[in-house]
C-alpha positions, 0 to 999 in steps of 0.5 A: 494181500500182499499185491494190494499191500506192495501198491499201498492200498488197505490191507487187513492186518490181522488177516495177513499176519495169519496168513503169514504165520500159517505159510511160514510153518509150512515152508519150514515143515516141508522143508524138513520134510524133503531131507532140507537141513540149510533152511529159511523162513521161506521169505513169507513174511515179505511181498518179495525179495527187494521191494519189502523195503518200503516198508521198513525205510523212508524215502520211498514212493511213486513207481519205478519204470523199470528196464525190461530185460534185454534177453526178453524183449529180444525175443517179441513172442516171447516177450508177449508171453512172458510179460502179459502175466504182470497182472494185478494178483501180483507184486510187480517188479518192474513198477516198483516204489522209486527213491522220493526222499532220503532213505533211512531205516525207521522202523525195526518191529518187522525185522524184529518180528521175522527173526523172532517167529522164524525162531519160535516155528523152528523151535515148535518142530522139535528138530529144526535145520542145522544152518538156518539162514535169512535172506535180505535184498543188496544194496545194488538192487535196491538202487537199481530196481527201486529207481532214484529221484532224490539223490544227485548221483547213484552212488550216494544213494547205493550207498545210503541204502547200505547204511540202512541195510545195516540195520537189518543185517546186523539184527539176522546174525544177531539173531543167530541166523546166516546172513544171505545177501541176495545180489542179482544186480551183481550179474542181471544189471548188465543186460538190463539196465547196463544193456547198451554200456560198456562192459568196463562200465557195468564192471565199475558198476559192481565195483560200488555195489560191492562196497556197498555190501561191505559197509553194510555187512562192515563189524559182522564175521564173514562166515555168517555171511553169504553172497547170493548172485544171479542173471535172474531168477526168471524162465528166458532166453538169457543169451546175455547173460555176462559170463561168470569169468568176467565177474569173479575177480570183482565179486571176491573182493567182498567181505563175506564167507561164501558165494550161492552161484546158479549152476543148474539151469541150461544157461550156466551149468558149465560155468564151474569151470570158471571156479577152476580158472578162477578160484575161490578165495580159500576161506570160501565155502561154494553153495553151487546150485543145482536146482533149476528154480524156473522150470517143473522139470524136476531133476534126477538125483543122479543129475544133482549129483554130478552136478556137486561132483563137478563142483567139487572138483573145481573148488578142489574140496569137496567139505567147501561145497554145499547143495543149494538151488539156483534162486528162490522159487519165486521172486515176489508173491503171486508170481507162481512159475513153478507149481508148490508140489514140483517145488518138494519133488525138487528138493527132495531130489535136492537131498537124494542128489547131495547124499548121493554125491557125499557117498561117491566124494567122502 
Protein backbone atom coordinates (compact mmCIF):
# COMPACT_ATOMS: atom_id res chain seq x y z
CA UNK A 1 0.00 0.00 0.00
CA UNK A 2 2.36 2.50 0.80
CA UNK A 3 4.53 1.70 -2.77
CA UNK A 4 1.49 2.35 -4.68
CA UNK A 5 0.44 5.51 -2.17
CA UNK A 6 4.55 6.90 -2.89
CA UNK A 7 3.74 6.60 -6.72
CA UNK A 8 0.22 8.61 -6.22
CA UNK A 9 -2.08 5.79 -7.22
CA UNK A 10 -5.43 4.78 -5.09
CA UNK A 11 -4.92 3.65 -1.91
CA UNK A 12 -7.80 2.26 0.38
CA UNK A 13 -7.57 4.71 3.07
CA UNK A 14 -9.27 2.74 5.68
CA UNK A 15 -7.15 -0.22 4.92
CA UNK A 16 -4.15 1.63 5.42
CA UNK A 17 -4.64 3.25 8.37
CA UNK A 18 -5.22 -0.34 10.12
CA UNK A 19 -2.49 -1.28 8.76
CA UNK A 20 -0.65 1.50 10.12
CA UNK A 21 -2.32 1.08 13.63
CA UNK A 22 -1.71 -2.44 13.78
CA UNK A 23 2.28 -2.17 13.11
CA UNK A 24 2.71 0.47 15.09
CA UNK A 25 1.56 -1.21 18.28
CA UNK A 26 3.66 -3.88 17.45
CA UNK A 27 6.91 -1.81 16.96
CA UNK A 28 6.09 -0.35 20.21
CA UNK A 29 5.40 -3.65 22.29
CA UNK A 30 8.57 -5.45 20.54
CA UNK A 31 10.32 -2.63 21.36
CA UNK A 32 9.62 -2.69 25.15
CA UNK A 33 9.83 -6.53 24.68
CA UNK A 34 13.57 -6.40 23.83
CA UNK A 35 14.60 -4.24 27.12
CA UNK A 36 14.31 -0.93 24.51
CA UNK A 37 13.52 2.22 27.13
CA UNK A 38 14.68 5.27 24.12
CA UNK A 39 11.81 4.26 21.52
CA UNK A 40 9.86 5.66 18.34
CA UNK A 41 6.62 4.71 16.74
CA UNK A 42 8.74 2.86 14.22
CA UNK A 43 8.25 5.28 11.70
CA UNK A 44 5.10 3.20 10.43
CA UNK A 45 2.77 5.70 9.56
CA UNK A 46 5.31 6.88 6.59
CA UNK A 47 6.49 5.25 3.11
CA UNK A 48 9.95 6.01 4.31
CA UNK A 49 12.14 8.52 5.90
CA UNK A 50 12.22 11.69 3.62
CA UNK A 51 9.95 11.22 0.95
CA UNK A 52 6.57 11.32 3.55
CA UNK A 53 6.75 14.76 2.67
CA UNK A 54 4.81 14.98 -0.21
CA UNK A 55 2.26 14.36 1.38
CA UNK A 56 2.37 17.07 3.66
CA UNK A 57 3.91 19.92 1.48
CA UNK A 58 3.05 21.79 -1.88
CA UNK A 59 5.27 21.71 -4.52
CA UNK A 60 5.99 18.28 -5.08
CA UNK A 61 5.55 16.15 -8.34
CA UNK A 62 7.16 14.10 -11.28
CA UNK A 63 10.29 12.03 -10.37
CA UNK A 64 13.85 12.63 -9.25
CA UNK A 65 16.73 10.87 -11.36
CA UNK A 66 18.49 10.36 -8.30
CA UNK A 67 22.63 9.77 -8.51
CA UNK A 68 23.57 6.43 -7.81
CA UNK A 69 25.86 5.87 -4.91
CA UNK A 70 29.33 6.26 -5.93
CA UNK A 71 30.72 3.02 -3.78
CA UNK A 72 27.69 0.94 -5.58
CA UNK A 73 28.38 1.34 -9.04
CA UNK A 74 32.08 1.09 -8.61
CA UNK A 75 31.47 -2.24 -8.10
CA UNK A 76 29.40 -3.55 -11.40
CA UNK A 77 28.58 -6.89 -9.91
CA UNK A 78 27.66 -5.64 -6.97
CA UNK A 79 25.78 -2.93 -8.47
CA UNK A 80 23.61 -5.66 -10.30
CA UNK A 81 22.79 -7.05 -7.48
CA UNK A 82 21.97 -4.71 -5.31
CA UNK A 83 19.89 -2.42 -7.75
CA UNK A 84 17.74 -5.35 -9.46
CA UNK A 85 15.79 -5.22 -6.07
CA UNK A 86 14.04 -1.38 -7.08
CA UNK A 87 10.84 -3.30 -7.96
CA UNK A 88 7.77 -2.02 -7.67
CA UNK A 89 6.79 -3.52 -4.04
CA UNK A 90 8.85 -1.05 -3.02
CA UNK A 91 9.17 2.79 -2.20
CA UNK A 92 11.98 3.82 -4.59
CA UNK A 93 14.32 6.13 -3.25
CA UNK A 94 16.09 6.84 -6.10
CA UNK A 95 12.63 8.02 -8.10
CA UNK A 96 11.51 10.31 -5.78
CA UNK A 97 8.89 13.24 -6.12
CA UNK A 98 10.96 16.26 -7.54
CA UNK A 99 10.43 20.18 -6.55
CA UNK A 100 7.73 21.49 -9.35
CA UNK A 101 6.20 24.66 -7.35
CA UNK A 102 6.95 26.34 -4.07
CA UNK A 103 7.24 24.42 -1.25
CA UNK A 104 5.08 25.01 1.53
CA UNK A 105 3.71 23.14 4.37
CA UNK A 106 -0.30 22.59 3.88
CA UNK A 107 -1.50 20.15 5.62
CA UNK A 108 -0.68 19.36 9.49
CA UNK A 109 -3.53 16.45 10.27
CA UNK A 110 -0.58 13.90 9.51
CA UNK A 111 1.68 15.02 11.89
CA UNK A 112 -1.10 15.83 14.09
CA UNK A 113 -2.13 12.35 14.11
CA UNK A 114 1.40 10.36 14.11
CA UNK A 115 2.06 12.18 17.65
CA UNK A 116 -1.42 11.76 18.83
CA UNK A 117 -1.60 7.71 18.00
CA UNK A 118 2.03 7.03 19.04
CA UNK A 119 0.87 8.88 22.44
CA UNK A 120 -2.38 6.89 22.65
CA UNK A 121 -0.45 3.25 21.88
CA UNK A 122 2.03 4.19 24.41
CA UNK A 123 -0.14 4.75 26.91
CA UNK A 124 -2.27 1.53 26.13
CA UNK A 125 1.18 -0.34 27.35
CA UNK A 126 0.72 0.85 30.82
CA UNK A 127 4.67 1.19 30.59
CA UNK A 128 5.83 2.83 27.97
CA UNK A 129 9.67 4.20 27.04
CA UNK A 130 11.47 6.76 29.47
CA UNK A 131 12.60 8.83 26.28
CA UNK A 132 10.38 8.54 23.67
CA UNK A 133 11.49 10.31 20.66
CA UNK A 134 10.14 11.00 16.69
CA UNK A 135 12.26 11.26 13.76
CA UNK A 136 11.62 13.80 10.99
CA UNK A 137 13.77 13.86 7.63
CA UNK A 138 16.61 17.37 7.14
CA UNK A 139 16.04 19.84 5.24
CA UNK A 140 19.32 18.60 3.23
CA UNK A 141 17.92 15.48 2.16
CA UNK A 142 14.95 16.52 1.06
CA UNK A 143 16.50 19.21 -1.51
CA UNK A 144 19.02 16.75 -2.39
CA UNK A 145 16.99 13.54 -2.76
CA UNK A 146 13.93 15.21 -3.82
CA UNK A 147 15.68 16.93 -6.68
CA UNK A 148 14.67 21.08 -7.64
CA UNK A 149 12.87 22.27 -10.61
CA UNK A 150 11.58 25.43 -9.34
CA UNK A 151 13.73 27.31 -7.47
CA UNK A 152 16.70 29.22 -9.09
CA UNK A 153 19.26 27.91 -6.87
CA UNK A 154 19.85 25.16 -4.17
CA UNK A 155 20.01 27.21 -1.60
CA UNK A 156 16.58 29.03 -1.56
CA UNK A 157 14.92 25.82 -1.68
CA UNK A 158 16.92 23.88 1.31
CA UNK A 159 16.18 26.77 2.76
CA UNK A 160 12.28 26.75 1.80
CA UNK A 161 12.00 23.23 2.81
CA UNK A 162 13.35 24.28 6.51
CA UNK A 163 10.76 26.81 7.01
CA UNK A 164 8.18 24.06 6.07
CA UNK A 165 10.12 21.48 8.18
CA UNK A 166 9.30 23.95 11.28
CA UNK A 167 6.09 22.94 11.31
CA UNK A 168 6.52 19.77 12.00
CA UNK A 169 9.51 19.93 14.28
CA UNK A 170 7.92 22.39 16.55
CA UNK A 171 4.48 20.00 16.68
CA UNK A 172 6.85 16.62 17.89
CA UNK A 173 8.48 18.31 20.79
CA UNK A 174 5.31 20.23 21.50
CA UNK A 175 3.87 16.85 21.77
CA UNK A 176 6.61 16.04 24.49
CA UNK A 177 8.56 13.81 22.29
CA UNK A 178 12.73 14.02 21.28
CA UNK A 179 13.23 15.59 18.05
CA UNK A 180 15.52 12.93 15.74
CA UNK A 181 16.33 15.11 12.70
CA UNK A 182 17.64 12.24 10.14
CA UNK A 183 20.60 13.84 8.15
CA UNK A 184 22.39 11.15 5.77
CA UNK A 185 22.84 14.32 3.39
CA UNK A 186 25.43 15.41 6.23
CA UNK A 187 27.84 12.46 4.93
CA UNK A 188 26.18 10.18 2.13
CA UNK A 189 25.97 13.59 -0.40
CA UNK A 190 29.70 13.49 -0.81
CA UNK A 191 29.91 10.00 -2.72
CA UNK A 192 26.61 10.51 -4.14
CA UNK A 193 25.68 13.71 -5.55
CA UNK A 194 29.08 15.60 -4.56
CA UNK A 195 30.88 12.39 -6.06
CA UNK A 196 33.15 14.07 -8.83
CA UNK A 197 33.64 17.71 -6.44
CA UNK A 198 35.73 18.95 -4.55
CA UNK A 199 35.78 18.18 -0.84
CA UNK A 200 35.74 22.00 0.06
CA UNK A 201 32.62 21.87 -1.98
CA UNK A 202 30.69 19.33 -0.24
CA UNK A 203 31.95 20.88 3.09
CA UNK A 204 30.28 24.16 1.97
CA UNK A 205 27.55 21.96 0.88
CA UNK A 206 27.16 20.97 4.91
CA UNK A 207 27.77 24.37 5.86
CA UNK A 208 24.09 25.36 4.35
CA UNK A 209 22.23 22.37 5.19
CA UNK A 210 23.33 22.68 8.61
CA UNK A 211 21.79 26.38 8.70
CA UNK A 212 19.20 25.20 7.43
CA UNK A 213 18.69 22.89 10.41
CA UNK A 214 18.84 25.82 12.64
CA UNK A 215 16.30 27.76 11.17
CA UNK A 216 14.14 24.72 11.16
CA UNK A 217 14.70 23.74 14.89
CA UNK A 218 15.27 27.88 15.61
CA UNK A 219 12.86 28.57 19.27
CA UNK A 220 13.14 24.63 20.23
CA UNK A 221 15.67 23.81 23.29
CA UNK A 222 18.72 21.90 22.03
CA UNK A 223 18.25 18.99 24.58
CA UNK A 224 15.10 17.88 22.90
CA UNK A 225 16.86 17.78 19.73
CA UNK A 226 18.96 14.93 18.14
CA UNK A 227 21.10 15.05 14.93
CA UNK A 228 21.07 11.85 13.33
CA UNK A 229 23.97 11.69 10.47
CA UNK A 230 24.94 8.65 8.25
CA UNK A 231 27.02 7.55 4.93
CA UNK A 232 23.76 5.37 4.16
CA UNK A 233 22.02 3.09 5.88
CA UNK A 234 22.70 0.65 2.90
CA UNK A 235 24.69 -3.12 2.78
CA UNK A 236 27.97 -1.83 0.45
CA UNK A 237 31.26 -1.45 -0.32
CA UNK A 238 31.40 2.31 1.39
CA UNK A 239 35.14 2.79 0.68
CA UNK A 240 33.93 6.40 0.02
CA UNK A 241 32.56 7.04 2.74
CA UNK A 242 34.14 10.78 3.84
CA UNK A 243 35.73 10.41 6.98
CA UNK A 244 34.06 11.59 10.31
CA UNK A 245 37.39 13.89 10.95
CA UNK A 246 36.64 15.86 8.15
CA UNK A 247 32.83 16.41 9.29
CA UNK A 248 32.91 16.95 12.79
CA UNK A 249 33.87 20.78 13.00
CA UNK A 250 30.96 21.53 10.73
CA UNK A 251 28.48 19.05 11.99
CA UNK A 252 29.17 21.05 15.81
CA UNK A 253 27.96 24.32 14.71
CA UNK A 254 24.44 22.97 14.80
CA UNK A 255 21.96 24.07 17.20
CA UNK A 256 20.90 20.57 18.74
CA UNK A 257 21.88 18.50 22.16
CA UNK A 258 23.11 15.27 20.82
CA UNK A 259 24.51 13.83 17.67
CA UNK A 260 23.56 9.50 16.68
CA UNK A 261 26.56 8.54 14.81
CA UNK A 262 27.02 4.79 13.19
CA UNK A 263 29.83 3.24 14.99
CA UNK A 264 28.84 -0.46 14.46
CA UNK A 265 29.22 -1.65 10.89
CA UNK A 266 33.02 -2.73 9.33
CA UNK A 267 33.34 0.73 7.67
CA UNK A 268 33.25 3.15 10.77
CA UNK A 269 33.26 1.42 13.86
CA UNK A 270 37.12 3.06 14.70
CA UNK A 271 35.87 6.38 13.87
CA UNK A 272 35.41 6.95 18.01
CA UNK A 273 38.75 7.99 17.75
CA UNK A 274 37.76 11.28 15.92
CA UNK A 275 35.63 12.01 19.21
CA UNK A 276 38.94 12.12 20.78
CA UNK A 277 40.79 14.35 18.13
CA UNK A 278 37.68 16.27 18.07
CA UNK A 279 35.56 16.43 20.88
CA UNK A 280 31.82 16.80 21.51
CA UNK A 281 30.64 20.04 22.25
CA UNK A 282 30.38 19.60 26.25
CA UNK A 283 26.38 20.13 26.44
CA UNK A 284 26.18 17.00 23.87
CA UNK A 285 25.14 13.58 24.64
CA UNK A 286 26.76 10.87 22.06
CA UNK A 287 23.91 8.26 20.83
CA UNK A 288 26.99 5.72 19.43
CA UNK A 289 25.38 3.09 17.49
CA UNK A 290 26.43 -0.12 18.02
CA UNK A 291 24.04 -2.20 15.83
CA UNK A 292 24.74 -2.56 12.44
CA UNK A 293 21.09 -2.00 10.53
CA UNK A 294 22.25 -3.60 7.09
CA UNK A 295 23.21 -6.96 7.94
CA UNK A 296 21.39 -10.52 9.80
CA UNK A 297 24.52 -10.86 11.77
CA UNK A 298 23.36 -10.42 15.06
CA UNK A 299 25.86 -8.88 17.46
CA UNK A 300 27.29 -10.45 20.61
CA UNK A 301 26.63 -8.34 23.63
CA UNK A 302 30.06 -8.48 24.74
CA UNK A 303 30.83 -6.86 20.98
CA UNK A 304 27.93 -4.13 22.01
CA UNK A 305 29.60 -3.52 24.99
CA UNK A 306 33.06 -2.86 24.10
CA UNK A 307 31.95 -0.93 21.48
CA UNK A 308 30.05 1.51 24.37
CA UNK A 309 33.12 1.46 26.36
CA UNK A 310 35.33 2.75 23.39
CA UNK A 311 32.74 5.59 23.39
CA UNK A 312 32.87 6.05 26.21
CA UNK A 313 36.49 6.62 26.74
CA UNK A 314 36.51 9.03 23.68
CA UNK A 315 33.67 11.33 24.95
CA UNK A 316 35.50 11.10 28.38
CA UNK A 317 32.02 10.31 30.29
CA UNK A 318 30.38 7.47 30.25
CA UNK A 319 26.42 9.21 31.53
CA UNK A 320 26.84 11.46 27.64
CA UNK A 321 26.83 8.29 26.08
CA UNK A 322 23.68 6.29 24.84
CA UNK A 323 23.10 3.02 23.05
CA UNK A 324 21.60 3.06 19.71
CA UNK A 325 21.54 1.55 16.22
CA UNK A 326 23.43 2.59 13.38
CA UNK A 327 20.21 3.71 11.27
CA UNK A 328 16.59 2.40 11.25
CA UNK A 329 16.45 -1.03 9.85
CA UNK A 330 14.69 -0.01 6.90
CA UNK A 331 15.07 3.16 4.95
CA UNK A 332 11.33 3.09 2.95
CA UNK A 333 8.80 0.24 3.08
CA UNK A 334 8.92 -2.60 1.30
CA UNK A 335 12.81 -2.47 1.39
CA UNK A 336 13.42 -5.72 3.71
CA UNK A 337 17.36 -6.03 3.99
CA UNK A 338 17.15 -7.23 7.41
CA UNK A 339 14.33 -10.26 8.38
CA UNK A 340 11.84 -8.75 11.37
CA UNK A 341 12.69 -11.59 13.98
CA UNK A 342 16.75 -10.71 13.38
CA UNK A 343 15.76 -7.09 14.20
CA UNK A 344 14.32 -8.20 18.01
CA UNK A 345 17.36 -10.79 18.43
CA UNK A 346 19.23 -7.26 17.47
CA UNK A 347 18.10 -5.48 20.03
CA UNK A 348 17.79 -7.61 22.51
CA UNK A 349 21.56 -7.97 22.34
CA UNK A 350 21.26 -4.09 22.07
CA UNK A 351 20.19 -3.95 25.83
CA UNK A 352 22.42 -7.05 26.99
CA UNK A 353 25.43 -5.08 25.54
CA UNK A 354 24.29 -1.59 27.31
CA UNK A 355 23.78 -3.33 30.78
CA UNK A 356 26.67 -4.82 30.25
CA UNK A 357 28.65 -1.99 29.70
CA UNK A 358 26.82 0.23 32.25
CA UNK A 359 28.29 -2.72 35.03
CA UNK A 360 31.76 -2.45 33.90
CA UNK A 361 31.74 1.74 33.25
CA UNK A 362 29.40 2.62 36.52
Amino acid sequence: MFARLARREPVDDAALRAAVEESTRRSIERQLACGIDVGNNGEQPRESFFTYVQHRMSGFGGQSNRPIMRDIIAYPSFAELKLRDLSRTMVNLLAAPKAIGAVRHVDRAPIEAECADFSRLLAATGVGFREPFLTAASPGIIASAMMNEHYATYDAYVMAVAEALRIEYAHIVGAGFVLQVDCPDLAMERHTSYADRPLDEFLDYVDLNVTAINHAVHGLPPDRVRMHVCWGNYEGPHDCDVPLDELLPHLYAARVGALVLAMGNPRHEHEHKSLRRRPLPRSWLLVAGVIDTTTNYVEHPEVVADRLERAAGAVGDPHRVLAGTDCGFDTSAGLGEVAEEVVWKKLEALRAGADLATRRLF
